[in-house]
N, C-alpha and C positions, 0 to 999 in steps of 0.2 A: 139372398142376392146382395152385393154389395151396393148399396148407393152411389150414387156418383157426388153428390151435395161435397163439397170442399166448407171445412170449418177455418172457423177464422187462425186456427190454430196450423191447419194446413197450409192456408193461403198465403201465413208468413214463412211457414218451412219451404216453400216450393216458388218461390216470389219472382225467385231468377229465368224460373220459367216459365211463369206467365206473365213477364214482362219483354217475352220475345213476341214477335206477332205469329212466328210458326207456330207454336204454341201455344200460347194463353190459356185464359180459362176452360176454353170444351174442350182442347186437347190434353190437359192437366186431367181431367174430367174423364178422358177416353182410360189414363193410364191407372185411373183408381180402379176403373172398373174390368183394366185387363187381367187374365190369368196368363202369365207365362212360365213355360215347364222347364226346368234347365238341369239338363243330364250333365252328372257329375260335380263334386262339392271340390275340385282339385284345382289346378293351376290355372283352367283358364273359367271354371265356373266361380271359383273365386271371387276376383273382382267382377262379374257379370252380377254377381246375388247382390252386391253389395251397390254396386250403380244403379242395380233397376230400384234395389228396396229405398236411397235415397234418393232417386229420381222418382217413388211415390206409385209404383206398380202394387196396384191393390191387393195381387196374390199371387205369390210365386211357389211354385213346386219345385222340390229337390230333390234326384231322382239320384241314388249314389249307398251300393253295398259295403262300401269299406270303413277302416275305421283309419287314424287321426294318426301317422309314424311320425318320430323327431326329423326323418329327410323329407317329410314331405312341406317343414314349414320355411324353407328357402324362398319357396315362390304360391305356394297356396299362405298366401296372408290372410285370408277371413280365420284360422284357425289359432288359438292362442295355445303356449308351449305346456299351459295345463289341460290341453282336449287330450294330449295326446293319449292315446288306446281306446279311446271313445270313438262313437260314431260321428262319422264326417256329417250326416244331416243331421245331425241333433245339435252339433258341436257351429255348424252356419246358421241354423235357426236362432241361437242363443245371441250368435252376433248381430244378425240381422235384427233382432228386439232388441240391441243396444242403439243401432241405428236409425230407425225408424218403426217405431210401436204400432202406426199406421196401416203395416201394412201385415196381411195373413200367410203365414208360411206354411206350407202342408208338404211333409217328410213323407220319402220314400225310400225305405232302408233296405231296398231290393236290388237285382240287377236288371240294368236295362233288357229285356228275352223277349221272345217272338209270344210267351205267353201271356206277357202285359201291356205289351209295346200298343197294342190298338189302345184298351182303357187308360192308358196314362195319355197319349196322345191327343184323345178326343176330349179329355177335361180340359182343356187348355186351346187359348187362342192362338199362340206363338212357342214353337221348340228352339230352344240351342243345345246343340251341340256340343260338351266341352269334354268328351269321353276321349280316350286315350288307349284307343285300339281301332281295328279297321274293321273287325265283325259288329261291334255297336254302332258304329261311323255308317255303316251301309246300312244295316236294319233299323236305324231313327230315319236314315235319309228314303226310304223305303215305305216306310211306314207313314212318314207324314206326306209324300207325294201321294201316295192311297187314299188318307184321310182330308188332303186338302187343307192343309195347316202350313205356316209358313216356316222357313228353318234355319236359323243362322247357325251355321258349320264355319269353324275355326281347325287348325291345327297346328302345333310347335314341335321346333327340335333344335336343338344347340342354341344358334345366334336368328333362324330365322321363322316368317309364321305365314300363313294365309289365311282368308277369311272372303267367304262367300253367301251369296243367300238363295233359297231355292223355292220358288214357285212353279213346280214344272207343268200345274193344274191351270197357269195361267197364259194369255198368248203376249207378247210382245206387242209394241205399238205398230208395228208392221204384219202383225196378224200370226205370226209365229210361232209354236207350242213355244216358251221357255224350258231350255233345259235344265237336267236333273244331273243327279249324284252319278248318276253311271256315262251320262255323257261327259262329264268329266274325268272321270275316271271310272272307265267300263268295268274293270274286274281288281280286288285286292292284288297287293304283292304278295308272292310266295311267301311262305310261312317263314320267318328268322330272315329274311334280304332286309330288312327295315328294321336298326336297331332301336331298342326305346330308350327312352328318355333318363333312365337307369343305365344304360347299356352305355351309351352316347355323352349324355349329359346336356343339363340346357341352363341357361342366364334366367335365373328366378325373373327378374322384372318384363321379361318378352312375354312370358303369359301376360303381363298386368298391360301389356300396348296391344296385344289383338284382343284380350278377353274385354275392356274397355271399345273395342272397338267393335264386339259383337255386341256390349249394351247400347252403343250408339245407332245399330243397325234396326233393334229389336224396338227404340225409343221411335226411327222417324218410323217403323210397319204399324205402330200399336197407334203414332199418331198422323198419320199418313200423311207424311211430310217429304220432301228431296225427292232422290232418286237411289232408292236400295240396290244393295249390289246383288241383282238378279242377273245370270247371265256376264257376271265377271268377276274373275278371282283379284283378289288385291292382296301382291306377295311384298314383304317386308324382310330385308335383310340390317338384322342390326349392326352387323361389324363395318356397315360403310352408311349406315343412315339414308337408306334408302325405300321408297316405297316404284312398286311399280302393279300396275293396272291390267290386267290381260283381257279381253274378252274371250269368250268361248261360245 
């Protein structure tokens, strides 16, 4: 089990935030000791591995089958142009022990399937979402409503992104179930109506403004701070600098 105890050697890496009062020392304290799992090593698990591991998340899982292509270093920045043909968790792990040695990475060179999805989900306090298809996308958000684990879901395409967070185990302050991944979106698209990201194309730096914004979401769950975006999608259009708010 991880200790929670912060050395003095932490206490100067991490100063910035425990010199907030959100934060401070027991919530510094909460993030050593959290496990978060974060499906996919690509454009928007990216900067999420890399925020959590120097915001001092004691152990993060990397859940992700592929390996390291030359298109994929536009906007997956954890990976340097010599991982390429290598495996994407091996190839974040390496990063993330340049960034922060404090902190324990535990590689999963699998794919996200309905035959792991329980045991990888229950290792873990908090899931993100950074996978890049709609059969993974429902079966994380499936699987951690089942298991009662929290879930920051992002997605990108061209210029824009959205980013939500899902408790559906839990009720609202007006007594409410919170809703889930299907009431937001009840059933996939047709197969081939929703081009990828291959297909389409997207501004490498928009993963880095929502994937950024699902480690902010994942830092106030683990130190239970603000107001998480449970119960409202937050859509971001880069070509006019816009964000906007929806409830659901």
């Amino acid at each position: 089990m991880t200790t929670s105890k912060l050395t003095s050697s932490e206490l100067e890496r991490y100063a910035r935030h425990i010199v907030l009062p959100e934060i401070g020392g027991p919530g510094q304290q909460k993030l050593k000791r959290a496990r978060v799992l974060v499906i996919g090593a690509g454009g928007l698990g990216a900067p999420v591995l890399q925020y959590l591991a120097a915001a001092g998340v004691g152990t993060l899982g990397i859940v992700d089958d592929d390996i390291v292509s030359l298109s994929n270093l536009q906007r997956q920045v954890i990976h340097p142009t010599e991982a390429v043909g290598t495996g994407k968790t091996e190839s974040a792990k390496a990063a993330l022990a340049s960034i922060n040695p404090h902190v324990t990475v535990e590689t999963h060179a699998v794919r996200f399937a309905p035959d792991n999805a329980v045991d990888l989900v229950d290792a873990f306090d908090v899931v993100v979402d950074g996978s890049d298809n709609f059969a993974t996308r429902y079966l994380v958000a499936d699987t951690c409503a089942e298991r009662r684990r929290p879930l920051v879901t992002a997605a990108v395409g061209r210029f824009d992104g959205s980013i939500t967070v899902l408790m559906p185990y839990t009720k609202s302050a007006a007594g409410r179930p919170n809703p889930s991944y299907r009431d937001l979106f009840p059933e996939p698209p047709p197969e081939g109506t929703v081009p990828t990201c291959a297909e389409a194309g997207i501004v490498g730096a928009l993963t880095g403004v929502l994937g950024s914004l699902q480690a902010v979401e994942v830092i106030k769950l683990v130190t239970e701070i603000g107001e998480p975006l449970v119960g409202r999608l937050l859509l971001y259009d880069g070509l006019t600098a816009r964000f906007e708010t929806i409830r659901y």
